[in-house]
NUFI-468607 format. One record per atom (N, C-alpha, C, CB): x, y, z; residue in three letters. Coordinates in steps of 0.05 Angstrom, whole numbers, plus 5000, padded with zeros to 4 digits. Glycine has a CB too. Layout:
! NUFI-468607
XYZALA;...
This chain:
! NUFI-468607
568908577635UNK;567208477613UNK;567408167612UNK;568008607587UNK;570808027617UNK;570007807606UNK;569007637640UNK;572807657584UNK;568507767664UNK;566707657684UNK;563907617675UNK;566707837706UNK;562407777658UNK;560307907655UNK;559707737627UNK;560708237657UNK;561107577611UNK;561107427595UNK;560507037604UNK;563607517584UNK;562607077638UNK;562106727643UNK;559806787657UNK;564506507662UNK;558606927676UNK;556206987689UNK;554707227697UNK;556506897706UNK;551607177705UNK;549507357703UNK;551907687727UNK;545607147722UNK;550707817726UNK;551708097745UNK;552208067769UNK;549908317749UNK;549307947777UNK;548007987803UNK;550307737816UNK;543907917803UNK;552107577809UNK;553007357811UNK;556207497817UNK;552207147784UNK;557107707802UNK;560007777805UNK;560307817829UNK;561007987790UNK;562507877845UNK;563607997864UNK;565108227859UNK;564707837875UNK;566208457881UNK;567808657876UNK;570408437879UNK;567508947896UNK;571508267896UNK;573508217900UNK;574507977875UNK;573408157929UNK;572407847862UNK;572807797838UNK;572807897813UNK;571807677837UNK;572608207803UNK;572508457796UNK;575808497802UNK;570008657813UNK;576408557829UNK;579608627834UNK;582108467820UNK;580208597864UNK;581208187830UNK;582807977824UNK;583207957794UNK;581607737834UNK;581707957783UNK;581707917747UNK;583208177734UNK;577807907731UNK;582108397751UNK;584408657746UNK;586908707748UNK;584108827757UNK;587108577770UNK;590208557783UNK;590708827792UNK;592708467762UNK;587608987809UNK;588609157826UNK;588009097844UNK;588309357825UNK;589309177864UNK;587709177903UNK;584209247913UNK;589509477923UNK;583609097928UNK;580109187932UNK;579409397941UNK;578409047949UNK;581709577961UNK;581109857966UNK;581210007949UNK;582409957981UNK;582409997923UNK;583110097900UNK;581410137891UNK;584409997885UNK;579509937876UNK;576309927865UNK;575410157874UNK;574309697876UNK;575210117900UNK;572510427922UNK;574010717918UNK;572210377973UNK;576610617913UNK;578410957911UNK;576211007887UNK;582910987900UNK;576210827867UNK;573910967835UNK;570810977831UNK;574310787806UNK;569610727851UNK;568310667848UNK;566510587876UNK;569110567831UNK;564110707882UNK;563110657898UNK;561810387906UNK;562210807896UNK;561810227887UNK;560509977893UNK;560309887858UNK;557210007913UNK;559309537859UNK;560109477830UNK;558109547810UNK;560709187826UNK;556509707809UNK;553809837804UNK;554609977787UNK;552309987826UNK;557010147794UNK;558410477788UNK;559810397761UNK;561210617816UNK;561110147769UNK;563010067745UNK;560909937725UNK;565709827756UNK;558809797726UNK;557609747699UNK;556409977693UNK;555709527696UNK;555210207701UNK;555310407691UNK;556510487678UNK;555310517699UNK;558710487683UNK;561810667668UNK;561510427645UNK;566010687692UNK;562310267651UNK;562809927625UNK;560110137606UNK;561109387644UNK;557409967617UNK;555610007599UNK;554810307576UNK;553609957617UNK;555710557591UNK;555610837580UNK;558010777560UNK;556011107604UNK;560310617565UNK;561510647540UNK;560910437517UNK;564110647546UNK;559310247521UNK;558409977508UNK;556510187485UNK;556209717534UNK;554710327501UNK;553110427499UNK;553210667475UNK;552910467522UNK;555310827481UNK;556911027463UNK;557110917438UNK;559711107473UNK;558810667440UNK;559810547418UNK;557010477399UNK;561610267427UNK;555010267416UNK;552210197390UNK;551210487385UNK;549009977403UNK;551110707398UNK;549010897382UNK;550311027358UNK;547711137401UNK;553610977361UNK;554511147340UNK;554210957312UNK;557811257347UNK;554110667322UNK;553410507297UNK;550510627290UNK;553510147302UNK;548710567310UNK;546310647308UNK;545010897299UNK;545710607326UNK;546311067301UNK;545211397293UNK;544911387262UNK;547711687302UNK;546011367250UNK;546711277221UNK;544211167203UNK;549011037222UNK;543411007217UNK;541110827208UNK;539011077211UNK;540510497230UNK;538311327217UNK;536111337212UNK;536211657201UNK;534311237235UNK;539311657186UNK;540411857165UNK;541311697149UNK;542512067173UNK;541211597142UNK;541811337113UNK;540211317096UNK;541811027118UNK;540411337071UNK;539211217050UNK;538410917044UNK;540711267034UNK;539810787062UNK;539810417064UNK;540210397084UNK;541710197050UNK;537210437098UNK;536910337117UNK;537410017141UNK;535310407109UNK;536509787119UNK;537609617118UNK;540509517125UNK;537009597101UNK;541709577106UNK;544509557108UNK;546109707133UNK;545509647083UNK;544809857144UNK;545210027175UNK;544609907195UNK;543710267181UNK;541809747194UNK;540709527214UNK;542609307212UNK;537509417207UNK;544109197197UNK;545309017189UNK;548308947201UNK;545109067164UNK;549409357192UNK;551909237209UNK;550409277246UNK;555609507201UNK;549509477252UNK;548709507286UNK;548409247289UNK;545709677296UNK;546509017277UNK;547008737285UNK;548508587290UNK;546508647277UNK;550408617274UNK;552808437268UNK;554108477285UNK;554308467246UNK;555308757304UNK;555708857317UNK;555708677348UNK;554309037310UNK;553008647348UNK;551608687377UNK;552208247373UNK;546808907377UNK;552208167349UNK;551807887350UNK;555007807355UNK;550207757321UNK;556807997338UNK;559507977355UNK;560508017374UNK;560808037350UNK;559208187391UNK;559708157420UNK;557308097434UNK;560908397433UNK;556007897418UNK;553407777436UNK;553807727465UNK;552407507427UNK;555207587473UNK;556207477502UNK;556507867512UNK;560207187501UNK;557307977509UNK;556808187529UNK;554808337519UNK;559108347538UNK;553108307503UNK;550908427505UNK;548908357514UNK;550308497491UNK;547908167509UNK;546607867523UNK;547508007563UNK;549407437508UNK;549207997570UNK;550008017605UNK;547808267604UNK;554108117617UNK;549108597590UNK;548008757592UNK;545208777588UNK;549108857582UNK;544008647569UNK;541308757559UNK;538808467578UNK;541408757513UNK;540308237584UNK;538308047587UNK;538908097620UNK;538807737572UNK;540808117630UNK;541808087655UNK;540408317683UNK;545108127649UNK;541608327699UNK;539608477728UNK;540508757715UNK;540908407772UNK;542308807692UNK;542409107690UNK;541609187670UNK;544709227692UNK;538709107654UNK;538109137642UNK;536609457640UNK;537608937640UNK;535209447661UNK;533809617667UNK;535009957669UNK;533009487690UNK;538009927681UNK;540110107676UNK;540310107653UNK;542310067688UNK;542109947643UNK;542309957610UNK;540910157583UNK;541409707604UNK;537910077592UNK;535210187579UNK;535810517595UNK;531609977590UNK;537210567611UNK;535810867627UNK;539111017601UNK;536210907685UNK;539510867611UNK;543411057599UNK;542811057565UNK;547810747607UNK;541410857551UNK;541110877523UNK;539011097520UNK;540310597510UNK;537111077531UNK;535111377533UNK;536711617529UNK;533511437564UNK;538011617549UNK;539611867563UNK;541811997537UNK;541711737595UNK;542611767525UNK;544811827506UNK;543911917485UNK;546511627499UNK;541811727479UNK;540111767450UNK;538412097448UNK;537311477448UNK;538512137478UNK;536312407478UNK;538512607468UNK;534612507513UNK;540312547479UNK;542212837477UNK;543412877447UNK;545112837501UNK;544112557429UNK;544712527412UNK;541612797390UNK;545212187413UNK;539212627400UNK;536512697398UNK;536713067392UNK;534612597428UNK;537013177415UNK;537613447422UNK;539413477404UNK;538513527449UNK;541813487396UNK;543913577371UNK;542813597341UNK;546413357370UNK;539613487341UNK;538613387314UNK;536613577312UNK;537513077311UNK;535613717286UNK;533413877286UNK;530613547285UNK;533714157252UNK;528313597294UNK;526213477295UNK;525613367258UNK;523913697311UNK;525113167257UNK;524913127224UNK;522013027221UNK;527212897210UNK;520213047241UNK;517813027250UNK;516513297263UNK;518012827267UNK;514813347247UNK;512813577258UNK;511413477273UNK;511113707241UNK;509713237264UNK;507913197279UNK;508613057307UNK;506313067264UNK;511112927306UNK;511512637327UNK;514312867350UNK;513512197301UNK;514212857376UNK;515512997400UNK;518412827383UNK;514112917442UNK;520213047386UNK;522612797388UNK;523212577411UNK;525012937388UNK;522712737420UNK;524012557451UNK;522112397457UNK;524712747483UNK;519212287440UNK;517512057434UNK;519511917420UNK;514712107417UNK;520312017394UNK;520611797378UNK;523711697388UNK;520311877344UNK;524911877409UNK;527711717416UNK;527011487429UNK;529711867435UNK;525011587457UNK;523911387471UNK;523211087456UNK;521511507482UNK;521311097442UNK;519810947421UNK;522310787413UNK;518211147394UNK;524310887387UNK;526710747374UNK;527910687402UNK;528810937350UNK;528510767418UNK;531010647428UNK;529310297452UNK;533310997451UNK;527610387466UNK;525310187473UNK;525609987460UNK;522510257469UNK;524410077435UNK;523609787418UNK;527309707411UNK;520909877378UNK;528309767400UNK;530809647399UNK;531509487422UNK;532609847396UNK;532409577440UNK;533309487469UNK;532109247467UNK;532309657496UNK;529009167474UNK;528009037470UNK;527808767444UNK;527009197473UNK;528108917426UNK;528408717405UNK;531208517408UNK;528508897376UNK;532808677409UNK;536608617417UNK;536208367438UNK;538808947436UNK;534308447462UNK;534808307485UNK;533108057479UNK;534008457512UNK;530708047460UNK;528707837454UNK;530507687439UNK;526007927438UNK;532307707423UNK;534207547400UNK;535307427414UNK;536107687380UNK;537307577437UNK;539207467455UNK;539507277471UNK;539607567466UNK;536107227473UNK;535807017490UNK;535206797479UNK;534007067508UNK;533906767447UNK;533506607436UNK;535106297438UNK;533606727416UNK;533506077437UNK;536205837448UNK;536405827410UNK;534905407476UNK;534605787395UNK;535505817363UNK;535106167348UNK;533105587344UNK;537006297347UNK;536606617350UNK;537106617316UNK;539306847376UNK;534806817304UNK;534606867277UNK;537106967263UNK;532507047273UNK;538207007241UNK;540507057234UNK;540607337232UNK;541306917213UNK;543607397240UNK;543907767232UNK;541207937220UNK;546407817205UNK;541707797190UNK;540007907171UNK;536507957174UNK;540507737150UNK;535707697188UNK;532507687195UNK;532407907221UNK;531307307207UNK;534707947236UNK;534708107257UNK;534908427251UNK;536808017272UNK;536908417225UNK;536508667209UNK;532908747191UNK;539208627184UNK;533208597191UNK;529708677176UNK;527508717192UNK;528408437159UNK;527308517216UNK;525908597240UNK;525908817243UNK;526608527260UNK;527508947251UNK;529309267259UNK;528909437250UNK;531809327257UNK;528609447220UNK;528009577194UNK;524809647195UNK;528809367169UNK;523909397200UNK;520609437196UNK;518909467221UNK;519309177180UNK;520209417240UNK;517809477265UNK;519109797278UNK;517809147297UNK;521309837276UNK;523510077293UNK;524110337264UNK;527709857303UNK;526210297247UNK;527010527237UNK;524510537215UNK;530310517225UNK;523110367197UNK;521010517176UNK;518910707194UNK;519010277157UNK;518110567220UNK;516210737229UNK;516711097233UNK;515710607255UNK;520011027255UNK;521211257264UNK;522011457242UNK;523511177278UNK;521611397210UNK;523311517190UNK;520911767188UNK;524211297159UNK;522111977182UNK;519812187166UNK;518712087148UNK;520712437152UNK;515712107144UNK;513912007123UNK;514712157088UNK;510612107135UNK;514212067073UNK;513812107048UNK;511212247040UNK;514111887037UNK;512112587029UNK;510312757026UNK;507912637000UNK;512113027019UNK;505412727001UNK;503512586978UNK;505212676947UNK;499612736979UNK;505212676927UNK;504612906908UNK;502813026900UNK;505112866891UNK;503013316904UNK;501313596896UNK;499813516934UNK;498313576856UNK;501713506950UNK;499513536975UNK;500913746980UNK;499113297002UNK;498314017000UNK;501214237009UNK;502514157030UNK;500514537017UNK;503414337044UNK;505614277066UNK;502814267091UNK;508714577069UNK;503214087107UNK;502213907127UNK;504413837142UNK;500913667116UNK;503113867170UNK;504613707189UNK;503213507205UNK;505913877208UNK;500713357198UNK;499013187204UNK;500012967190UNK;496413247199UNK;499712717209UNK;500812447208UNK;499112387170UNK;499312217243UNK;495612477174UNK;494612347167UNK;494712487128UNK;492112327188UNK;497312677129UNK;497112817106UNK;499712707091UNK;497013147112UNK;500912517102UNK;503812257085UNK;502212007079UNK;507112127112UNK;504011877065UNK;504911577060UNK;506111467070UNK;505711517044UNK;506911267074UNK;509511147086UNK;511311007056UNK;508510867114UNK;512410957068UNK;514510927050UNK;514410507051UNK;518011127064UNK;513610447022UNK;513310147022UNK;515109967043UNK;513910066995UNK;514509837048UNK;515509587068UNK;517909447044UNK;512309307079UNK;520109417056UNK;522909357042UNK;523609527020UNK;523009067031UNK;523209747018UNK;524509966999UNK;526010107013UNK;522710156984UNK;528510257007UNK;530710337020UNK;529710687013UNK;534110187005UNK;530410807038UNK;529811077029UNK;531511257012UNK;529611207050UNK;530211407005UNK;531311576986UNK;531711806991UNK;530211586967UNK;534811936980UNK;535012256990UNK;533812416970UNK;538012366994UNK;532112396948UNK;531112656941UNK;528912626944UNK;531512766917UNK;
């Protein structure tokens, strides 16, 4: 990680990988097939760690305040998220957050009739990735908070189950909710 902090991926070496470890270079290939294998492994656990911040945010009542810490998060270990999300493994990165989020996805009953789950994982986890990596690169990058609201309003209000009319019956058409006002925190009843 802290290789992957002074420079881009595509730039490391395995034998500079060994050295910083202080194991032998045949050692590496005994675990790892090439240095590909190991940001895999790095990133799936990078990875583990934001969704469990992240899952939260879109079973919360304060929403906000969920986008807020995941930020804080990602802005405290900016320098390795920045490698991960801006860097040549980005593209990996985005496949393993899919992958996690789906299965996370799968453990969840659908809270959308109308919308596939595995759209709206795609959808949230996309636009996140994305958003994370657009901040990251910023040379003047908006603060936590503007980054939390971003997040809030283009990613989790959309992804949230809509707000039933009153006296509407039960519908599973997009076009039979409300949404829930722009900066209001959801509500559990």
């Amino acid at each position: 990680m802290s290789l992957l902090e002074e420079r881009p991926f595509e730039h490391v070496t395995v034998r500079e990988l060994t050295a910083r470890a202080g194991v032998g270079y045949a050692t590496f290939f005994r675990h790892y097939p090439d240095k590909e294998a190991l940001l895999h492994d790095l990133a799936a656990h990078e990875i583990s760690k934001l969704l469990a911040m992240a899952q939260p945010i879109l079973y919360t009542v304060d929403s906000r305040a969920s986008a807020e810490a995941l930020c804080s998060y990602v802005w405290e270990y900016r320098k390795l998220w920045s490698a991960l999300l801006t860097g040549g493994a980005a593209a990996m990165l985005k496949d393993e957050f899919v992958r996690q989020a789906r299965q996370i996805a799968a453990e969840r009953s659908s809270r959308h009739a109308w919308l596939p789950g595995d759209l709206s994982v795609v959808f949230s986890v996309a636009s996140t990735v994305e958003i994370l990596a657009w901040w990251l690169r910023q040379s003047e990058p908006p603060s936590v908070q503007r980054m939390a609201a971003i997040l809030d309003q283009l990613v989790i209000i959309p992804s949230m189950p809509p707000v039933k009319n009153a006296g509407a019956g039960p519908s599973s058409a997009p076009g039979s909710t409300r949404r829930r006002p722009a900066g209001r925190r959801r509500s559990t009843s």
